[in-house]
Biopython code that builds the backbone (N, CA, C, O; Angstrom):
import numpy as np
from Bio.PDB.StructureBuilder import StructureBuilder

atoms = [
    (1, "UNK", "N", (-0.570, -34.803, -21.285)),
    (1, "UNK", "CA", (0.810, -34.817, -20.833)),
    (1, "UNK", "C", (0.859, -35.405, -19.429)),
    (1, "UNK", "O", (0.003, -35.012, -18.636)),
    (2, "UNK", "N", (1.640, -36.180, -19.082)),
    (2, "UNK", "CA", (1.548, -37.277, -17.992)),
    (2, "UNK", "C", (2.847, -36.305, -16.938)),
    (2, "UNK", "O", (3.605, -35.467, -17.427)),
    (3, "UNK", "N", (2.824, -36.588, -15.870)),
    (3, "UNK", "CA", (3.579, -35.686, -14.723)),
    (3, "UNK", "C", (5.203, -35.847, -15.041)),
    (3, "UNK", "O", (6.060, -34.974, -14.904)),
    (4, "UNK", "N", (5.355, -37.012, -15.437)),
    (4, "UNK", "CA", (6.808, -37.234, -16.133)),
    (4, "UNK", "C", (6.832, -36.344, -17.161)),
    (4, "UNK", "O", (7.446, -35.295, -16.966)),
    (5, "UNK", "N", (6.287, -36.526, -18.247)),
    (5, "UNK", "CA", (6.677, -34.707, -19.469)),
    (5, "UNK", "C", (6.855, -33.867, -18.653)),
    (5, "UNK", "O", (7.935, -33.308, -18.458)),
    (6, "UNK", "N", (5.519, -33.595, -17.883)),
    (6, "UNK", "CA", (5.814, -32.340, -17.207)),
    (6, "UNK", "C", (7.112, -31.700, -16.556)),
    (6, "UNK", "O", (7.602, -30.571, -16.602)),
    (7, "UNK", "N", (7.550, -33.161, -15.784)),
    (7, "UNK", "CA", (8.755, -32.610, -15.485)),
    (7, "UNK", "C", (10.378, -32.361, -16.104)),
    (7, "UNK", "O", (11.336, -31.712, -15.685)),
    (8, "UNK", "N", (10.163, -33.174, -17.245)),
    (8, "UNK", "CA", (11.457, -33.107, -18.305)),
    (8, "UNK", "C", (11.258, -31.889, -18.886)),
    (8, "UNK", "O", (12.246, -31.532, -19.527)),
    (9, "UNK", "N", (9.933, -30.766, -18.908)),
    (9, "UNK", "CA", (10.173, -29.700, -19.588)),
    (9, "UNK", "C", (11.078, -28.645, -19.176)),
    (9, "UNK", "O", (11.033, -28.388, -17.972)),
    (10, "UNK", "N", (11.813, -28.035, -19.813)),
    (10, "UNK", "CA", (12.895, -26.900, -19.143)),
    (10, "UNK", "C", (12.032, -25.710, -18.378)),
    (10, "UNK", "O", (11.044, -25.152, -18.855)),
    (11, "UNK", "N", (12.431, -25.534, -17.511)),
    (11, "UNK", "CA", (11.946, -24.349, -16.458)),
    (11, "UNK", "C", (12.262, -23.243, -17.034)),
    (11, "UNK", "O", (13.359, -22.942, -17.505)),
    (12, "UNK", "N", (10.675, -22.217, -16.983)),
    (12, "UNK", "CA", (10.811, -20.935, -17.482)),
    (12, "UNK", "C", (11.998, -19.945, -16.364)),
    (12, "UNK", "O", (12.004, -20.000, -15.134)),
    (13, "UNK", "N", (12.608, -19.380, -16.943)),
    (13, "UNK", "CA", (13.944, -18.196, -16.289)),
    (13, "UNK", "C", (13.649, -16.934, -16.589)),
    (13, "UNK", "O", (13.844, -16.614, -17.762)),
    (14, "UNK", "N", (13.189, -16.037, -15.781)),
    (14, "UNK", "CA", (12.428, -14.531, -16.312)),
    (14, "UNK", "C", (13.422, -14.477, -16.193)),
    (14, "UNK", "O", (14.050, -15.347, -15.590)),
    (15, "UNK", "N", (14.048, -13.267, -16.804)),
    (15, "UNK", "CA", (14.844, -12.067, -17.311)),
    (15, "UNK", "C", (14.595, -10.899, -16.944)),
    (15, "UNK", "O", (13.400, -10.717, -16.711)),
    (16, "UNK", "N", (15.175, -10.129, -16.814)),
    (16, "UNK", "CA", (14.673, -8.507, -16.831)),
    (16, "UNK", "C", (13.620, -8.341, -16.905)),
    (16, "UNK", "O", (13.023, -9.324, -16.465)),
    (17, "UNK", "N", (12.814, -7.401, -17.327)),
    (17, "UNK", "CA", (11.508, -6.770, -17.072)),
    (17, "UNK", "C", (10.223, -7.918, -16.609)),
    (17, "UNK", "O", (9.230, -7.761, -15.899)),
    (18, "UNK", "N", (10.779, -9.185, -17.405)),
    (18, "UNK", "CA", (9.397, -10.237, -17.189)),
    (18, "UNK", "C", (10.001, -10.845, -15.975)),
    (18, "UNK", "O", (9.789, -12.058, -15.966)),
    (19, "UNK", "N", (10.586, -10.488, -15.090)),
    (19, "UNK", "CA", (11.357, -11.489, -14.090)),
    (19, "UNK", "C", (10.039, -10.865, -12.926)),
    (19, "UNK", "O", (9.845, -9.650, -12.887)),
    (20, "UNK", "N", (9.294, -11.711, -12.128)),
    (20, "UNK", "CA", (8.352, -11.189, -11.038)),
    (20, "UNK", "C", (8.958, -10.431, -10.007)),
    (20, "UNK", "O", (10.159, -10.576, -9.778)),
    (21, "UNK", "N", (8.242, -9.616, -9.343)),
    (21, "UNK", "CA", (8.800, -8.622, -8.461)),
    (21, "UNK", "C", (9.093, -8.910, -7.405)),
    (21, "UNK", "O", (8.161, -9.458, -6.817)),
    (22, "UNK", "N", (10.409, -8.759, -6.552)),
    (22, "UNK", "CA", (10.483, -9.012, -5.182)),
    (22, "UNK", "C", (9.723, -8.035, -4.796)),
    (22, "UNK", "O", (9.470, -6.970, -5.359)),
    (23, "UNK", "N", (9.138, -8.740, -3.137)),
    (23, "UNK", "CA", (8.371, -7.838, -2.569)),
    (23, "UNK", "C", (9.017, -6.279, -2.253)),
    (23, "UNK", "O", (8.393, -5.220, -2.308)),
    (24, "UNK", "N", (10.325, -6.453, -1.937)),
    (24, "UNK", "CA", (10.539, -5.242, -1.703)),
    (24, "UNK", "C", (10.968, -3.954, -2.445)),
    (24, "UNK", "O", (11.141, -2.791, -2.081)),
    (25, "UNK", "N", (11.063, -4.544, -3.509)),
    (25, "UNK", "CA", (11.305, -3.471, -4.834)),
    (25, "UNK", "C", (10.068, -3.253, -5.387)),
    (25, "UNK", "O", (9.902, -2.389, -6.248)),
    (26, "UNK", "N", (9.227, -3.919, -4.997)),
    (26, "UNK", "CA", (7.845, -2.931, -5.321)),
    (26, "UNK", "C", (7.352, -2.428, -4.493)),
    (26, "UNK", "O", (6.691, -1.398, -4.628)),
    (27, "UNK", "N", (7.509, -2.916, -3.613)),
    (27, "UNK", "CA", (7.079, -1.729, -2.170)),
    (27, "UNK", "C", (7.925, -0.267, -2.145)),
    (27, "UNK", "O", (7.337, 0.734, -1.736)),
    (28, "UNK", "N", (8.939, -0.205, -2.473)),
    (28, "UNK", "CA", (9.510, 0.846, -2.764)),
    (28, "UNK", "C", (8.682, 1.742, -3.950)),
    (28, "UNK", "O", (8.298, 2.894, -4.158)),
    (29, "UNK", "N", (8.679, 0.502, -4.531)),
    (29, "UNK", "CA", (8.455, 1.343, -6.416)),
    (29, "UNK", "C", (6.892, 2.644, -5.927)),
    (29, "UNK", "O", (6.872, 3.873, -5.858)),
    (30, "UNK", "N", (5.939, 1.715, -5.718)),
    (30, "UNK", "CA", (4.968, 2.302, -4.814)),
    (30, "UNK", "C", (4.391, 2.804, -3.360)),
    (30, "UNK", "O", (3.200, 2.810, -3.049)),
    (31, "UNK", "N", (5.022, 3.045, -2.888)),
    (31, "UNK", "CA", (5.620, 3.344, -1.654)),
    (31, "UNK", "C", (4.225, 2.550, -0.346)),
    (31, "UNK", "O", (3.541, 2.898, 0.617)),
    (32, "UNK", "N", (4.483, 1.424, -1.145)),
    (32, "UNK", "CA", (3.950, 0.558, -0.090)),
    (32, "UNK", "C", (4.630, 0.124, 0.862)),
    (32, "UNK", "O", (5.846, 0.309, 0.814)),
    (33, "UNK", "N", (3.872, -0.792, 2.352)),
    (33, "UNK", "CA", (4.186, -1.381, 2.871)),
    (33, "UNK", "C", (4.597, -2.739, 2.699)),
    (33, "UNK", "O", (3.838, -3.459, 2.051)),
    (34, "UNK", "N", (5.753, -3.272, 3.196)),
    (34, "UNK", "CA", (6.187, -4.167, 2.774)),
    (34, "UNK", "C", (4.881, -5.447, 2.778)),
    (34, "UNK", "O", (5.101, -6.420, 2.057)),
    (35, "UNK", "N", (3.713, -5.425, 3.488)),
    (35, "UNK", "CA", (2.849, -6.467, 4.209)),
    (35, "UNK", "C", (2.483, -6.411, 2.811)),
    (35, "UNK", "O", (2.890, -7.228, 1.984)),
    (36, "UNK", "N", (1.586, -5.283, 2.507)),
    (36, "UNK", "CA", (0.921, -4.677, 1.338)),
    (36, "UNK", "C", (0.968, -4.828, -0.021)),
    (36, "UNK", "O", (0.114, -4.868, -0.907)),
    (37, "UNK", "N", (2.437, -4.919, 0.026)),
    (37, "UNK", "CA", (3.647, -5.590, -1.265)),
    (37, "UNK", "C", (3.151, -7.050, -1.347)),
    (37, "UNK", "O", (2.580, -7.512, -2.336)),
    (38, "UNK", "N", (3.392, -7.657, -0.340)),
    (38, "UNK", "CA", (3.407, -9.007, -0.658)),
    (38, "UNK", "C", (1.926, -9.543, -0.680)),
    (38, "UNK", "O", (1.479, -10.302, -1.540)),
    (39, "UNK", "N", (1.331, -9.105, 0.240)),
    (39, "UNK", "CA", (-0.496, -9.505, -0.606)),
    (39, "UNK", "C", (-0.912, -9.648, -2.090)),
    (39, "UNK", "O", (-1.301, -10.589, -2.783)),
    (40, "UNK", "N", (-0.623, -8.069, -2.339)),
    (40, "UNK", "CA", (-0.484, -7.498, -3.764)),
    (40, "UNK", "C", (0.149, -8.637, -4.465)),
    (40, "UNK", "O", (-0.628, -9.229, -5.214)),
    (41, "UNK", "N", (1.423, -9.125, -4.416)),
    (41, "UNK", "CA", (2.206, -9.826, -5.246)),
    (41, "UNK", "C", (1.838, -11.066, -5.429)),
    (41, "UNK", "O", (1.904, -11.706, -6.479)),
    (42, "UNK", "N", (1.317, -11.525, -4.060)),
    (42, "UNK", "CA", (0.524, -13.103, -4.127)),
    (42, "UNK", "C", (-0.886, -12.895, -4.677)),
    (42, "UNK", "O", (-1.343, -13.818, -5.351)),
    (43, "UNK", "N", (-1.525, -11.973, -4.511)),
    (43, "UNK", "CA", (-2.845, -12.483, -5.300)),
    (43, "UNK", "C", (-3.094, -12.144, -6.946)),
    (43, "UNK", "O", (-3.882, -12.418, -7.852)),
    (44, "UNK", "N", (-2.271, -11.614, -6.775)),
    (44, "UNK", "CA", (-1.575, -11.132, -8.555)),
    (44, "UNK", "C", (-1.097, -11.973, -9.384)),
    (44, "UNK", "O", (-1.325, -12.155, -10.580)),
    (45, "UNK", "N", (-0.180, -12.644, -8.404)),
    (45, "UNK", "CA", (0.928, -13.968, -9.586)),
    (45, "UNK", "C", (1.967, -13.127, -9.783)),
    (45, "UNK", "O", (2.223, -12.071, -9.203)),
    (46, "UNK", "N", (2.662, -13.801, -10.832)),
    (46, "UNK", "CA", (4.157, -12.880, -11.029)),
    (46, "UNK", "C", (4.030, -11.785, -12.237)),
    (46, "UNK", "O", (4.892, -11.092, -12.778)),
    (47, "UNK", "N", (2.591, -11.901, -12.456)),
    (47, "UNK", "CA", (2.733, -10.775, -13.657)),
    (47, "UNK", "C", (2.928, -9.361, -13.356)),
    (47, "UNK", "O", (2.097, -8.831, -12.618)),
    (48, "UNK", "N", (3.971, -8.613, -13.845)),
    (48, "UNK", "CA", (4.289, -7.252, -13.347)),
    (48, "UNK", "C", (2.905, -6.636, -13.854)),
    (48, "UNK", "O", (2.035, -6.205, -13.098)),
    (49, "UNK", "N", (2.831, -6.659, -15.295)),
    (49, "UNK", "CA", (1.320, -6.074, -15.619)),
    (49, "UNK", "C", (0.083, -5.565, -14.543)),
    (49, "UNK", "O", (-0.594, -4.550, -14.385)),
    (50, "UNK", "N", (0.213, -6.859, -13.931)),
    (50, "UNK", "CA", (-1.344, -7.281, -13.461)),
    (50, "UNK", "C", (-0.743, -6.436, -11.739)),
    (50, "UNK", "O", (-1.568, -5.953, -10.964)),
    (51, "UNK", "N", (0.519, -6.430, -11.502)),
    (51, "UNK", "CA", (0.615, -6.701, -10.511)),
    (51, "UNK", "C", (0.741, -4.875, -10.391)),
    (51, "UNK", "O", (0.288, -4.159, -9.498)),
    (52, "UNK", "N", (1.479, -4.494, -11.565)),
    (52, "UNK", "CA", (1.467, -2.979, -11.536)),
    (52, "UNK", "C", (0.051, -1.977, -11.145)),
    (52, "UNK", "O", (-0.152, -0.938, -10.517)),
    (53, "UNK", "N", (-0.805, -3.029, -11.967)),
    (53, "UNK", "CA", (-2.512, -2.216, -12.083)),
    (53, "UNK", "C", (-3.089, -2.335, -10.687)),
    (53, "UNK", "O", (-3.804, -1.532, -10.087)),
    (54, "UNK", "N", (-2.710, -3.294, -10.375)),
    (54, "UNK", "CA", (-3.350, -3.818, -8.512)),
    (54, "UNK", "C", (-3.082, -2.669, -8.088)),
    (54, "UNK", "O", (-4.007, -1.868, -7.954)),
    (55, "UNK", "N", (-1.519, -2.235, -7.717)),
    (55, "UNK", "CA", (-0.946, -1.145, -6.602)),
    (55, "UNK", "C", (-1.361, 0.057, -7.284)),
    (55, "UNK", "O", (-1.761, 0.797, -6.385)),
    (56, "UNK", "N", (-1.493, 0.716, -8.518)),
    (56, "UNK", "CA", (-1.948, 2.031, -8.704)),
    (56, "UNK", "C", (-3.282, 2.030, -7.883)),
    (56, "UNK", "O", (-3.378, 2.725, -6.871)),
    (57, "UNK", "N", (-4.534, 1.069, -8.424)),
    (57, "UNK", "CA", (-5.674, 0.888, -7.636)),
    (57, "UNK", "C", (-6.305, 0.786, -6.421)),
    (57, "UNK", "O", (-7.440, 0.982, -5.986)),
    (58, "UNK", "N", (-4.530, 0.179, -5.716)),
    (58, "UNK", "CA", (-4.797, 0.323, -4.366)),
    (58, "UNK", "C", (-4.671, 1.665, -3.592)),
    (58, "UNK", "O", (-5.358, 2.037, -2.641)),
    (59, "UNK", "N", (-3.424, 2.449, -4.336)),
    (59, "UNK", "CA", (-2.689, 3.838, -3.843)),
    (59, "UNK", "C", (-4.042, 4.606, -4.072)),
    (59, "UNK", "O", (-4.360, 5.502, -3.290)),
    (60, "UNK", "N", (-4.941, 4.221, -5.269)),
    (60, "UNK", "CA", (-5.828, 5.446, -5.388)),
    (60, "UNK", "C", (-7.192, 5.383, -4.043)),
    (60, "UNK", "O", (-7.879, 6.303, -3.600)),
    (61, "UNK", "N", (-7.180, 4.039, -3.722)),
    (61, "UNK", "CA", (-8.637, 3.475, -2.914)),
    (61, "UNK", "C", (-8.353, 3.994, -1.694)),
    (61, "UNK", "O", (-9.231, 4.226, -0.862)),
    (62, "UNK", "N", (-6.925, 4.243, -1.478)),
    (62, "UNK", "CA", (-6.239, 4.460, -0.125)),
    (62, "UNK", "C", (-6.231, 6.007, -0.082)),
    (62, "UNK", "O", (-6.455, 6.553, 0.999)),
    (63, "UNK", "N", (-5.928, 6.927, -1.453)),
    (63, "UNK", "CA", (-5.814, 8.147, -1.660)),
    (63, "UNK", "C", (-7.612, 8.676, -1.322)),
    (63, "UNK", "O", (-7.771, 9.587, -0.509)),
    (64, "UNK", "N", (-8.582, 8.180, -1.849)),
    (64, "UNK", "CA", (-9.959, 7.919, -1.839)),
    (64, "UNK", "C", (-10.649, 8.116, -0.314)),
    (64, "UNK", "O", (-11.358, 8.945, 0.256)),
    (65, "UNK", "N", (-9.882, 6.610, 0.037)),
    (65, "UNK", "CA", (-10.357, 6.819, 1.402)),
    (65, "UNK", "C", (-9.750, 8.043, 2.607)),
    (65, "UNK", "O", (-10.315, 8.335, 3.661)),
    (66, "UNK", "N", (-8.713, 8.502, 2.185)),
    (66, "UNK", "CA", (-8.152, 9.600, 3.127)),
    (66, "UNK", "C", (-8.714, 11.149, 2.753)),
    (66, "UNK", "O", (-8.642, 12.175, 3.429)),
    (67, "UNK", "N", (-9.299, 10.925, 1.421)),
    (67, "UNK", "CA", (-10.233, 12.261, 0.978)),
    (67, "UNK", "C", (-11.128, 12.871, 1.486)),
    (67, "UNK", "O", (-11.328, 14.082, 1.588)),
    (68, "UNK", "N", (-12.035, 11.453, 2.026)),
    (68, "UNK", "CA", (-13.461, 10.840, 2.255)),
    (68, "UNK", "C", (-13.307, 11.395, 3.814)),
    (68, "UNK", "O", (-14.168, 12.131, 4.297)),
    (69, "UNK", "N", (-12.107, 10.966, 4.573)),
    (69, "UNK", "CA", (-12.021, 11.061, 6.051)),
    (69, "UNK", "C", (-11.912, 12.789, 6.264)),
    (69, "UNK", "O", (-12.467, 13.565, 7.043)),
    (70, "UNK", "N", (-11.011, 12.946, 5.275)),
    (70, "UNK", "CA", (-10.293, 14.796, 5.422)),
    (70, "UNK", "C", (-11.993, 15.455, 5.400)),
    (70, "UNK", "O", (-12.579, 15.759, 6.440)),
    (71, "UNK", "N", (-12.298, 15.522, 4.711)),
    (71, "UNK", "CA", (-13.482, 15.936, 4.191)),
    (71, "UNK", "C", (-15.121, 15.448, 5.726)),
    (71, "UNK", "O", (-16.038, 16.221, 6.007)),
    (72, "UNK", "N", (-14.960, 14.368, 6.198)),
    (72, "UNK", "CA", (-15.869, 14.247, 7.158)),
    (72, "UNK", "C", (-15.315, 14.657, 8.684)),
    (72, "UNK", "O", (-15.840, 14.794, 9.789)),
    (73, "UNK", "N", (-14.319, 14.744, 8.279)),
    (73, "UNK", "CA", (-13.760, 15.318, 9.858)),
    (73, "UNK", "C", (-12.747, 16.194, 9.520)),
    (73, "UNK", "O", (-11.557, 15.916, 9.666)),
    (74, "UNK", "N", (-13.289, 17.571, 8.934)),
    (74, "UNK", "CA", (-12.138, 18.776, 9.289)),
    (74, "UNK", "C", (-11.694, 19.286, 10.061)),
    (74, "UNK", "O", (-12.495, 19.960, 10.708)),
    (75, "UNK", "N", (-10.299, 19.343, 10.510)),
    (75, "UNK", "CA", (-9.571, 19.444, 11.691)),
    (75, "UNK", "C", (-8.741, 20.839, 11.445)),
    (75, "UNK", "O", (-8.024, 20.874, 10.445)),
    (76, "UNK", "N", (-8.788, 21.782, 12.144)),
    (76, "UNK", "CA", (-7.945, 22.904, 11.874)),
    (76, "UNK", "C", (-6.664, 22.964, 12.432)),
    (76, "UNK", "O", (-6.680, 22.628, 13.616)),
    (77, "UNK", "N", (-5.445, 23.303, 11.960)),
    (77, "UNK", "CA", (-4.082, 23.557, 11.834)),
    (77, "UNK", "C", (-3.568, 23.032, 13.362)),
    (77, "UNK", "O", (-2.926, 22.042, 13.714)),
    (78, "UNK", "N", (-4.271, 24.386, 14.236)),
    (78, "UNK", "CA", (-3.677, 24.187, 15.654)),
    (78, "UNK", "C", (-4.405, 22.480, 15.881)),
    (78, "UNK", "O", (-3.670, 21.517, 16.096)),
    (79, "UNK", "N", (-5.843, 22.357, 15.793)),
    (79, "UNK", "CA", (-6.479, 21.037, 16.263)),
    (79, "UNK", "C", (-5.573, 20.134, 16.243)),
    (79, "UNK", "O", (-5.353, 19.507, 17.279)),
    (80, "UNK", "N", (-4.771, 19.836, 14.949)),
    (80, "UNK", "CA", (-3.715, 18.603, 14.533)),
    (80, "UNK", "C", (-2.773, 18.422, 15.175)),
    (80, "UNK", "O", (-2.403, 17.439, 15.816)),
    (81, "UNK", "N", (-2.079, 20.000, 14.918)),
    (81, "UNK", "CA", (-0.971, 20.287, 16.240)),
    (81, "UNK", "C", (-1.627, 19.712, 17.851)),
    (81, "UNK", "O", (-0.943, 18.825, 18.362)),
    (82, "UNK", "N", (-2.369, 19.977, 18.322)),
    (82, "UNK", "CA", (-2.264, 19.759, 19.727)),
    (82, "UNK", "C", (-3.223, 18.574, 19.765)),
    (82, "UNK", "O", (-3.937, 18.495, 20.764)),
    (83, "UNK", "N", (-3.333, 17.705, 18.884)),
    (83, "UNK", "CA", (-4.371, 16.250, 18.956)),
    (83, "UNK", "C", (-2.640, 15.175, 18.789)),
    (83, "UNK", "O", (-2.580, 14.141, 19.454)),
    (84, "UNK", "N", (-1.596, 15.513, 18.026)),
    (84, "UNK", "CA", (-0.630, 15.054, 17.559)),
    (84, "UNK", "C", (0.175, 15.473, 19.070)),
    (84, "UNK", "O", (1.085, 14.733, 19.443)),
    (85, "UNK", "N", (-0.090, 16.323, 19.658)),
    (85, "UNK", "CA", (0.925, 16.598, 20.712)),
    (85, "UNK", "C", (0.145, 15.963, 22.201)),
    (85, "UNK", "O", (0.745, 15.837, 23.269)),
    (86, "UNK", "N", (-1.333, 15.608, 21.972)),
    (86, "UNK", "CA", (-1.997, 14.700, 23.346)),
    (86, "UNK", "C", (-2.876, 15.554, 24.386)),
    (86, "UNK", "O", (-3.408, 15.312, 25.469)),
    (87, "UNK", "N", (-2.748, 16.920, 23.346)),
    (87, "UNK", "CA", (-3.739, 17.529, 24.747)),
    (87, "UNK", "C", (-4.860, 17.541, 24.132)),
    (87, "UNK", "O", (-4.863, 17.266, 22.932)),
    (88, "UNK", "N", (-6.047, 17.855, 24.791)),
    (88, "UNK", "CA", (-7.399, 17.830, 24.368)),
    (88, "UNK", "C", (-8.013, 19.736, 24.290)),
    (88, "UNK", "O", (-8.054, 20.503, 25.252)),
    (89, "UNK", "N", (-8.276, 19.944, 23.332)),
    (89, "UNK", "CA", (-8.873, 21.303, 23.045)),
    (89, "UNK", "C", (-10.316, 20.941, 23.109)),
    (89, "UNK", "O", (-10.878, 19.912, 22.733)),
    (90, "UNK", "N", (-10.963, 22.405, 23.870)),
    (90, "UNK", "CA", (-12.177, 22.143, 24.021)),
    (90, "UNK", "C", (-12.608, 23.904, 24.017)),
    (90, "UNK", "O", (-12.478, 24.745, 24.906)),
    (91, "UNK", "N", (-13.109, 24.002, 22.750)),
    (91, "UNK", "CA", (-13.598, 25.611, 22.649)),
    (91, "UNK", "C", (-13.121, 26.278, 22.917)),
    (91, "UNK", "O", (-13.578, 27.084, 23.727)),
    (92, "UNK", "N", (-11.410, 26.420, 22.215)),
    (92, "UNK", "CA", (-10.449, 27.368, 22.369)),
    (92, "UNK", "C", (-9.601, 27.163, 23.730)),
    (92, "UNK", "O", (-8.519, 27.750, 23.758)),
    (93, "UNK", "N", (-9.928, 26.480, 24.742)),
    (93, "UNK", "CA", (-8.901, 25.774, 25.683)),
    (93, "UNK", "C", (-8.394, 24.574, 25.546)),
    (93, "UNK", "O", (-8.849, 23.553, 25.029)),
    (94, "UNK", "N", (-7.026, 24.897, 26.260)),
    (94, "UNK", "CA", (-6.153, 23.642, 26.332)),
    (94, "UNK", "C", (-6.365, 23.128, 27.760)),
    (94, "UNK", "O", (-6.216, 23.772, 28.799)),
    (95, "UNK", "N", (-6.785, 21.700, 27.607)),
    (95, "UNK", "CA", (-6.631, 20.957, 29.214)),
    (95, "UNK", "C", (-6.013, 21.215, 30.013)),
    (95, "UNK", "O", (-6.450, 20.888, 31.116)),
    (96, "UNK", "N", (-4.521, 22.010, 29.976)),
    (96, "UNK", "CA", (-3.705, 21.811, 30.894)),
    (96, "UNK", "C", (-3.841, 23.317, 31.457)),
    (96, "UNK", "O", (-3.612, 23.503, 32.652)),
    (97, "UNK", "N", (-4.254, 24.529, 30.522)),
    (97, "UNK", "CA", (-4.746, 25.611, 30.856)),
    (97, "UNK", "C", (-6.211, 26.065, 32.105)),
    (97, "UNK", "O", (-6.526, 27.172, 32.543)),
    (98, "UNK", "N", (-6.824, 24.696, 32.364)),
    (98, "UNK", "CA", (-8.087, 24.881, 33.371)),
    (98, "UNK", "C", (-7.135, 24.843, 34.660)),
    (98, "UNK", "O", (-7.617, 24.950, 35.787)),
]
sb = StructureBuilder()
sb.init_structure("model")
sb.init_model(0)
sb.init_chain("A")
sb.init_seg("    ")
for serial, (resi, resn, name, xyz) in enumerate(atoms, 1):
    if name == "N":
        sb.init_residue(resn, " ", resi, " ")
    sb.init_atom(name, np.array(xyz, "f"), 0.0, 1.0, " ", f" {name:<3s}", serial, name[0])
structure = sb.get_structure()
């Protein structure tokens, strides 16, 4: 087929479900980041299929890796609280308490 056929052929028009995903309705769908979305979507192609299986795989590698962290660095209740609030605990004292 010579580049002229090529171009007299009628252009495919997804529809509903086969129509490819905007980035941001799948970033929603999976509560990705929009950056995240669109990686996902470009190295995928427009197949929802392919593109669906990517983001479960990613949510889980991401779920995986935050397991992996919880688990090598256990942090207790108050620790979070006052690492999230900027003071430094050091064997039951607070910095601002010396």
């Amino acid at each position: 087929m010579s580049n002229a056929d090529y171009a007299r052929q009628p252009k495919k028009h997804f529809t509903g479900a086969s129509a490819p995903y905007a980035a941001a309705e799948f970033a929603e769908k999976y509560g990705l980041t929009l950056r995240s979305a669109q990686i996902l979507l470009f190295v995928n192609g427009p197949s929802r299929v392919a593109c669906d299986a990517a983001a479960r795989a990613f949510n889980e590698a991401v779920a995986m890796r935050n397991r992996q962290r919880q688990t090598a660095n256990p942090a207790t209740p108050v620790e979070k609280e006052d690492a999230l609030q900027g003071r430094v605990v050091h064997q039951g004292l607070i910095a601002s308490d010396c």
